[in-house]
KOLPAMAR-887812 format. One record per residue (C-alpha): x negated, y, z negated; residue in one letter. Coordinates in Angstrom, 2 decimals, padded with zeros to 5 digits. Example, Ala and Ser with C-alpha at 12.3 -4.5 7.8 and 13.67 -1.06 7.14 Angstrom:
2
<atom><X>-012.30</X><Y>-004.50</Y><Z>-007.80</Z><r>A</r></atom>
<atom><X>-013.67</X><Y>-001.06</Y><Z>-007.14</Z><r>S</r></atom>
This chain:
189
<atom><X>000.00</X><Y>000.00</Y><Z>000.00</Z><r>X</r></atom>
<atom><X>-001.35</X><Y>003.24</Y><Z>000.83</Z><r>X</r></atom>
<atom><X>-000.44</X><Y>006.78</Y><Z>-000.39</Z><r>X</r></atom>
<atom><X>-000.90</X><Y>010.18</Y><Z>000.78</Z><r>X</r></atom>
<atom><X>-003.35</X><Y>012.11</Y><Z>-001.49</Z><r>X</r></atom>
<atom><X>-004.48</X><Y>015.81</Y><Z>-000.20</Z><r>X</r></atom>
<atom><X>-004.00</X><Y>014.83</Y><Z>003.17</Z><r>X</r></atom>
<atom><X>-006.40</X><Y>011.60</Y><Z>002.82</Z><r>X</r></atom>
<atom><X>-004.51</X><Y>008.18</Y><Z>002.72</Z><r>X</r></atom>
<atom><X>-005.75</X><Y>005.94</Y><Z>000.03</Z><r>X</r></atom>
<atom><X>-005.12</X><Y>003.03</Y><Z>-001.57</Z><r>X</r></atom>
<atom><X>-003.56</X><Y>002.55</Y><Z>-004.51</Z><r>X</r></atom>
<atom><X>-006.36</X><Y>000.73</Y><Z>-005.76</Z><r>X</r></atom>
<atom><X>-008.27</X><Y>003.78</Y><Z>-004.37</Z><r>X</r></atom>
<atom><X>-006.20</X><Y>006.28</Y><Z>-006.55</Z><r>X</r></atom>
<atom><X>-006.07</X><Y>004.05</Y><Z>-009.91</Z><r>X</r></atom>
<atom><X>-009.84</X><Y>004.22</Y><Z>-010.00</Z><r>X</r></atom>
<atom><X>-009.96</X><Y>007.45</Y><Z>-009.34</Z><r>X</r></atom>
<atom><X>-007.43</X><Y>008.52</Y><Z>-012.59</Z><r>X</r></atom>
<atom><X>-009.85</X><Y>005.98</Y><Z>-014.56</Z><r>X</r></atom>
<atom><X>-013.26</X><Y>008.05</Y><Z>-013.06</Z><r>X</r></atom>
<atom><X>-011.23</X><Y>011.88</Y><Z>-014.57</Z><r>X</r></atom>
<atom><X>-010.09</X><Y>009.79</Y><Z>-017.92</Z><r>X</r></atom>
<atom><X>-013.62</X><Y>009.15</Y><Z>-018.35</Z><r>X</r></atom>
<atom><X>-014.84</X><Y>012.09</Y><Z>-017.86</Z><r>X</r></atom>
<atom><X>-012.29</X><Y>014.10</Y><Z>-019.99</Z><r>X</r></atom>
<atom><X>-013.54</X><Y>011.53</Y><Z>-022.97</Z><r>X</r></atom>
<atom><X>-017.08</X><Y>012.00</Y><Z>-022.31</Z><r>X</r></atom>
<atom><X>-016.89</X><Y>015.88</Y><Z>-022.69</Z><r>X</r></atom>
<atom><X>-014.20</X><Y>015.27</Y><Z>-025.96</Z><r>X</r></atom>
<atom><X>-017.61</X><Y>012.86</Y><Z>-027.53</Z><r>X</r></atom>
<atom><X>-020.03</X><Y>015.32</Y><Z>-026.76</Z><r>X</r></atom>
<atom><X>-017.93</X><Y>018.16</Y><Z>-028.71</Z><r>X</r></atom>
<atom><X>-017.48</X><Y>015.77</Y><Z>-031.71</Z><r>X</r></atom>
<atom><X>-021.03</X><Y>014.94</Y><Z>-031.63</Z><r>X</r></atom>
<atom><X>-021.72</X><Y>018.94</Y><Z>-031.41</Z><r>X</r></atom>
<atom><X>-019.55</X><Y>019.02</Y><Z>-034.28</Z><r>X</r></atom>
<atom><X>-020.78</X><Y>016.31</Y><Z>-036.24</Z><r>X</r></atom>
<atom><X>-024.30</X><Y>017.88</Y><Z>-036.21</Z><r>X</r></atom>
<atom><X>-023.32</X><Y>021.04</Y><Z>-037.59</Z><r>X</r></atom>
<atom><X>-021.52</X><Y>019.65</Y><Z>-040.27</Z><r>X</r></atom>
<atom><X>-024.47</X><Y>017.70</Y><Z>-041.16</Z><r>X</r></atom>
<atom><X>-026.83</X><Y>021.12</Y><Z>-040.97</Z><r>X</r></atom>
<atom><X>-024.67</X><Y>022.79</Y><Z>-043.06</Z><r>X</r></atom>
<atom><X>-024.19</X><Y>019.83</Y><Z>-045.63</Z><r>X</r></atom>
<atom><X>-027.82</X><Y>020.10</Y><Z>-045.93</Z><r>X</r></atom>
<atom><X>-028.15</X><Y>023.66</Y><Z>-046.19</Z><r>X</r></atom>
<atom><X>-025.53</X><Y>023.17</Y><Z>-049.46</Z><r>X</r></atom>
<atom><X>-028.04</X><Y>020.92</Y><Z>-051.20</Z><r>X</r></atom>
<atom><X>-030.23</X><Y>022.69</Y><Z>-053.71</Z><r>X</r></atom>
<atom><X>-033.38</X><Y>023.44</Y><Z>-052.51</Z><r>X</r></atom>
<atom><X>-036.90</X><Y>023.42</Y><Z>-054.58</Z><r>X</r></atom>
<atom><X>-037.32</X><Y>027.16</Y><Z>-054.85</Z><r>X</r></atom>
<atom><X>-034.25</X><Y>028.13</Y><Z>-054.71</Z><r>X</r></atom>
<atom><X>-033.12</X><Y>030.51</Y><Z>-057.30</Z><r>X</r></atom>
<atom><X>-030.29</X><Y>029.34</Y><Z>-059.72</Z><r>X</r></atom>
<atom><X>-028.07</X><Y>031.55</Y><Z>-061.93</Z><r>X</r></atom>
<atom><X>-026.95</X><Y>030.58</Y><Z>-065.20</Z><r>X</r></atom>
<atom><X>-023.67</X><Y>028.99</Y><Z>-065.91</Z><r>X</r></atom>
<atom><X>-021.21</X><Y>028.22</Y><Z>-069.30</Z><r>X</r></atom>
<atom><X>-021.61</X><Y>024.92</Y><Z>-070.13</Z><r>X</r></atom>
<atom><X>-020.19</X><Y>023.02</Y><Z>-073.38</Z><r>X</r></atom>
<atom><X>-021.66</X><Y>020.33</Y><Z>-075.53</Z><r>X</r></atom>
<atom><X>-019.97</X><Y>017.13</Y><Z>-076.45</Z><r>X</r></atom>
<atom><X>-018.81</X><Y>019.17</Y><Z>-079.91</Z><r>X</r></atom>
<atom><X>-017.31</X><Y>022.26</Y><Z>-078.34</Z><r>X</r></atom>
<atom><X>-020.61</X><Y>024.35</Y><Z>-078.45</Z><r>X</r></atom>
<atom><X>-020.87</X><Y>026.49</Y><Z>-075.24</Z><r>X</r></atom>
<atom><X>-023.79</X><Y>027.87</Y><Z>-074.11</Z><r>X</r></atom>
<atom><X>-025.60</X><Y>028.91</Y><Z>-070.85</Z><r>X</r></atom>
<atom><X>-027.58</X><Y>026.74</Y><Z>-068.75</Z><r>X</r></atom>
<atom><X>-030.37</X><Y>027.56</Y><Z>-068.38</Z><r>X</r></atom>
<atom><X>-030.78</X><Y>029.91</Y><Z>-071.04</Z><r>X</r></atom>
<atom><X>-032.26</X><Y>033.09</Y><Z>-069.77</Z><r>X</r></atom>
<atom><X>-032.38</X><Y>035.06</Y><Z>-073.54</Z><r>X</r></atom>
<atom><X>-035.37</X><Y>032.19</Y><Z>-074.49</Z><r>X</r></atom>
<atom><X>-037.07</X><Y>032.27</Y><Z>-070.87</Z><r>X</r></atom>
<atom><X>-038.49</X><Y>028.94</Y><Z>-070.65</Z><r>X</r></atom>
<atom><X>-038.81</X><Y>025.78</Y><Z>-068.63</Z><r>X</r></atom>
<atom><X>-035.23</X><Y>023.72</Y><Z>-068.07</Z><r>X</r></atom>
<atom><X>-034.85</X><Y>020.02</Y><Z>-067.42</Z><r>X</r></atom>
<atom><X>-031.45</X><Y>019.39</Y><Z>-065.99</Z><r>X</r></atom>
<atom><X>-030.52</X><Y>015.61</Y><Z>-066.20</Z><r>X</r></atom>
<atom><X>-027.54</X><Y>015.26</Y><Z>-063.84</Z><r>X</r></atom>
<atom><X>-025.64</X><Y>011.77</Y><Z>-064.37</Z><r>X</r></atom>
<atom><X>-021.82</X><Y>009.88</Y><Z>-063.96</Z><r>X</r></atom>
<atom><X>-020.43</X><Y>007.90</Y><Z>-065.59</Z><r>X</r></atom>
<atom><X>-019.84</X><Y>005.09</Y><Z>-063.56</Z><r>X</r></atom>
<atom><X>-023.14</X><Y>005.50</Y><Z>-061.96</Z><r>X</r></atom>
<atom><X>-025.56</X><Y>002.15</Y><Z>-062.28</Z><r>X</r></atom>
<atom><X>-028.46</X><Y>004.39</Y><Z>-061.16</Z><r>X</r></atom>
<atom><X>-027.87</X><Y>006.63</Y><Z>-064.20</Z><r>X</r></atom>
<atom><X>-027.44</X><Y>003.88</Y><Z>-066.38</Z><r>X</r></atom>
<atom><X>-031.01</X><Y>002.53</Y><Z>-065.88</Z><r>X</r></atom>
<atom><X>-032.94</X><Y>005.82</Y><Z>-065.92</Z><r>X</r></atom>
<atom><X>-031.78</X><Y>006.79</Y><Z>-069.00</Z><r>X</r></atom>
<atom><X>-034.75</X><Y>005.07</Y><Z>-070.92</Z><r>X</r></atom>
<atom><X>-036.84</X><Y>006.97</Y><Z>-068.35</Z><r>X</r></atom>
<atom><X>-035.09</X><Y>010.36</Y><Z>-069.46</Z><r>X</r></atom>
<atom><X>-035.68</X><Y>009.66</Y><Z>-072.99</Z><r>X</r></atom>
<atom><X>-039.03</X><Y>009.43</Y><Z>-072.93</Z><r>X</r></atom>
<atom><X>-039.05</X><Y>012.22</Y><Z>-070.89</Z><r>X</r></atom>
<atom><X>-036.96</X><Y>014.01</Y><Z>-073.59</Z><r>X</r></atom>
<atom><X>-039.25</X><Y>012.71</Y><Z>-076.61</Z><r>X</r></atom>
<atom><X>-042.77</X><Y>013.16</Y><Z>-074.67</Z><r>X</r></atom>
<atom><X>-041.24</X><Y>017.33</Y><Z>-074.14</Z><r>X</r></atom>
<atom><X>-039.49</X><Y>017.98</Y><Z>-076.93</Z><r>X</r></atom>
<atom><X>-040.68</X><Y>021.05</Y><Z>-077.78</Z><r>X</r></atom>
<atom><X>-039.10</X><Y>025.25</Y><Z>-078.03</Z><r>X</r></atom>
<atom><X>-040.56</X><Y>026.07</Y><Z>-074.75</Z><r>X</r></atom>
<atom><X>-038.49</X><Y>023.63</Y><Z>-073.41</Z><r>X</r></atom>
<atom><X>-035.11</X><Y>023.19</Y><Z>-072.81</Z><r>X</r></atom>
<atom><X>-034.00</X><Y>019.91</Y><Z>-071.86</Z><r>X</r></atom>
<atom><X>-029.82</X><Y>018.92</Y><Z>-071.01</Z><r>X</r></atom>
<atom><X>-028.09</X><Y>015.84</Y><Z>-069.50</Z><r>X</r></atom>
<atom><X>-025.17</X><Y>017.42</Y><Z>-067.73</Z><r>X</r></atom>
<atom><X>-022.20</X><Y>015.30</Y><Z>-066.25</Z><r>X</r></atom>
<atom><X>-019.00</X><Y>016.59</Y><Z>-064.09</Z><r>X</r></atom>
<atom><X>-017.17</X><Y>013.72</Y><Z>-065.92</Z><r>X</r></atom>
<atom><X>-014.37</X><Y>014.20</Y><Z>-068.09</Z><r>X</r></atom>
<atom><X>-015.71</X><Y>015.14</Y><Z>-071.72</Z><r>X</r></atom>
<atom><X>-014.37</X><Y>011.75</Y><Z>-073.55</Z><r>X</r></atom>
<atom><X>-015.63</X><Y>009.46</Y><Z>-070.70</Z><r>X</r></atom>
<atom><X>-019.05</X><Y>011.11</Y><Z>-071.53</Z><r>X</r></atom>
<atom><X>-018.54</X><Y>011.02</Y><Z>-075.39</Z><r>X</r></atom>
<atom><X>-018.40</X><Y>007.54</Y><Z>-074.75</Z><r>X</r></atom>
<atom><X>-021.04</X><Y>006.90</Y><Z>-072.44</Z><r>X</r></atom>
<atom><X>-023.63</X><Y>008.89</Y><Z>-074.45</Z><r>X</r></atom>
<atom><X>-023.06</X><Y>006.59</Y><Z>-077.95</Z><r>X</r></atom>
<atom><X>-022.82</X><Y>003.53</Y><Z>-075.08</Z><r>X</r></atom>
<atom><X>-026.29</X><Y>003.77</Y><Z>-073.33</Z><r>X</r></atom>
<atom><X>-028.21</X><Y>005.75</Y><Z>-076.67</Z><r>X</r></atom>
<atom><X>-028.90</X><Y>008.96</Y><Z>-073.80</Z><r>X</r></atom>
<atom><X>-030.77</X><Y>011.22</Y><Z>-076.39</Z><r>X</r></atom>
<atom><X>-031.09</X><Y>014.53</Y><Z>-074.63</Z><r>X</r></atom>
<atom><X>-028.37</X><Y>017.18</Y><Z>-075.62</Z><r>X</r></atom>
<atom><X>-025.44</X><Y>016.41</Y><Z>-073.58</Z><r>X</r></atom>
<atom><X>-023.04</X><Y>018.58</Y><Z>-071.95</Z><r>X</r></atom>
<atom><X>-020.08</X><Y>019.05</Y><Z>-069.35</Z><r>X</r></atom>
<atom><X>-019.66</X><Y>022.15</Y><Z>-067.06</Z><r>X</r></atom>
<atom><X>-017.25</X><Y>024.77</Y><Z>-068.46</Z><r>X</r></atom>
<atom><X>-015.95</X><Y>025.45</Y><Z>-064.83</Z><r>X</r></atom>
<atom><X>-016.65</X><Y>024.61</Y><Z>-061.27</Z><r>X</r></atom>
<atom><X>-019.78</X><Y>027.65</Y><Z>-061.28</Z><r>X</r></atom>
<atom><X>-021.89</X><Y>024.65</Y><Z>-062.09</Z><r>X</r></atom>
<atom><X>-020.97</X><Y>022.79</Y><Z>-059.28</Z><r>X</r></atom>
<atom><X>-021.22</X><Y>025.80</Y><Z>-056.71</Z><r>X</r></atom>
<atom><X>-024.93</X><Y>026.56</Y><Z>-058.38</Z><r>X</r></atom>
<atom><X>-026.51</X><Y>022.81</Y><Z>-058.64</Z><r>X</r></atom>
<atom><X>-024.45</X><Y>021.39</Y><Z>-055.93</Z><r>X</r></atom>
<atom><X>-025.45</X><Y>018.08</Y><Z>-057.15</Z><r>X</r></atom>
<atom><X>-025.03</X><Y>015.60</Y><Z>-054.06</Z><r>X</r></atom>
<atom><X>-026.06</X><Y>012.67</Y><Z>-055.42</Z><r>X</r></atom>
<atom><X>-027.11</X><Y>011.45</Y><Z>-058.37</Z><r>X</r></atom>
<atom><X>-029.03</X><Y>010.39</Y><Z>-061.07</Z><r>X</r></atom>
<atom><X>-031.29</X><Y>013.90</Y><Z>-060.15</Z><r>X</r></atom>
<atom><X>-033.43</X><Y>015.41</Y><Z>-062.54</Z><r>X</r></atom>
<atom><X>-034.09</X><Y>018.84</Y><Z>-061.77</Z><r>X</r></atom>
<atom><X>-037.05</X><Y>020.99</Y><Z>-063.15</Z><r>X</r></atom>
<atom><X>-036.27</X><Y>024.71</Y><Z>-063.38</Z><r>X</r></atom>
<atom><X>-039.05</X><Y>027.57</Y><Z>-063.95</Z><r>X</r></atom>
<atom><X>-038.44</X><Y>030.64</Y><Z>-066.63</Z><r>X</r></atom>
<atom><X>-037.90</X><Y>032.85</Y><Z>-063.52</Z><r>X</r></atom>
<atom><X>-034.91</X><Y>030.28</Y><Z>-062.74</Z><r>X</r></atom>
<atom><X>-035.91</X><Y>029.34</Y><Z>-059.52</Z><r>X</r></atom>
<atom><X>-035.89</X><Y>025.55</Y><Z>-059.06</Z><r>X</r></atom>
<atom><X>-039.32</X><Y>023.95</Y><Z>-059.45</Z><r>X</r></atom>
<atom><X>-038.73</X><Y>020.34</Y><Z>-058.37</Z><r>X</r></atom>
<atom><X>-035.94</X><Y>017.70</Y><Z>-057.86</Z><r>X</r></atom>
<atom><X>-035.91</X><Y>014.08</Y><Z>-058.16</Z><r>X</r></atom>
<atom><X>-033.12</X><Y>012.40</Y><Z>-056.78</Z><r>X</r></atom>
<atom><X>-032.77</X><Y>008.86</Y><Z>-058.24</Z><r>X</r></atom>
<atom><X>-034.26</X><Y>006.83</Y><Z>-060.69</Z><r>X</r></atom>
<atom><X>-037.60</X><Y>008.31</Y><Z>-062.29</Z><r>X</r></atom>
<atom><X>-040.38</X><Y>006.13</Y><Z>-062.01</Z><r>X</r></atom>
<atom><X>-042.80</X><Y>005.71</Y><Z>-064.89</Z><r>X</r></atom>
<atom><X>-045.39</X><Y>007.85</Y><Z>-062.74</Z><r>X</r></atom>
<atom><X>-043.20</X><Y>010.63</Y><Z>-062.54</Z><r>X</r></atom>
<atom><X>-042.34</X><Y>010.76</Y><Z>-065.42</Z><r>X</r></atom>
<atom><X>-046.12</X><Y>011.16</Y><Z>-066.72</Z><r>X</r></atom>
<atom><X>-047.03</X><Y>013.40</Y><Z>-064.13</Z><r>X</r></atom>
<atom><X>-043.70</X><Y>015.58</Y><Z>-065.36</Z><r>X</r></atom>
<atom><X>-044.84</X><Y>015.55</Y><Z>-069.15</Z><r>X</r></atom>
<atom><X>-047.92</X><Y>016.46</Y><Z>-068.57</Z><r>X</r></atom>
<atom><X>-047.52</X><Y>019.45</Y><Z>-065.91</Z><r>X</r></atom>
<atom><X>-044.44</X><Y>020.78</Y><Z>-067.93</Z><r>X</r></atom>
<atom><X>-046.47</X><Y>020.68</Y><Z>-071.50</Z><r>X</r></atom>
<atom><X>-048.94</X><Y>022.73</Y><Z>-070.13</Z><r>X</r></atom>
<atom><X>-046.96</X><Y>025.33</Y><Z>-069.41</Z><r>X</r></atom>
């Protein structure tokens, strides 16, 4: 059977193939705009991740008995360890040894050393007695914390400077090199 197509004749065959060739190229430029797409999403996911260096401003947090406070503390200007952990996170779970040796090798004024989860307060309560976490513990007041540390992933232990502006970041369990190498460069400041 043959039809009449812009003054050619073709076959139908001829015509069903080409309606396949114009499908595929309509999809082909739709997967090249998703993949455009896709990219910057990913660029600006990573441009929302806190950055060594970056600068950090201080935000209410409370302790696991009501106290509230700001993190870090800029009225005492010194060094902050931020411990960043879940509840439900295995990964957490094992490094706390790791961050309380960390915590006991540091302990110190010059110092200032939290464990900060976005959990509900009880869940950490109960975590905290649970796995024997000894660093000061503490939930974000409101979502400021979230929009400053962005935290991503976790666990992440995050070293800030007394100018605020973020000095390192390990993401995921500490090993027991890093966490000597931390001691020592953060005691001699």
């Amino acid at each position: 059977m043959k039809i009449k197509l812009f003054g050619k004749e073709i076959t139908f065959y001829q015509l069903v193939l080409h309606v396949i060739v114009i499908v595929l190229a309509f999809e082909v430029v739709f997967l090249i705009n998703e993949i455009k797409s896709i990219k910057n999403a990913k660029t600006d996911y990573l441009q929302k991740v806190l950055q060594q260096g970056e600068r950090v401003s201080p935000v209410d947090i409370e302790s696991l008995n009501g106290v509230k406070r700001q993190f870090p503390d800029t009225t005492r200007r010194r060094t902050s360890v931020l411990f960043l952990f879940q509840t439900k996170c295995p990964f957490c779970k094992d490094n706390i040894p790791k961050w309380n040796l960390l915590t006991e090798r540091l302990k110190t004024d010059s110092i200032d050393i939290v464990a900060v989860s976005t959990h509900k307060k009880d869940w950490v309560i109960d975590y905290v007695k649970q796995n024997d976490l000894r660093s000061a513990a503490y939930v974000p007041r409101d979502s400021a914390f979230l929009k400053v540390f962005k935290p991503h992933a976790v666990p992440q232990t995050i070293v800030i400077s007394k100018d605020l502006r973020v000095m390192r970041i390990y993401l995921g369990p500490l090993t027991d090199a890093v966490v000597d190498s931390l001691s020592t460069t953060l005691k001699r400041r």
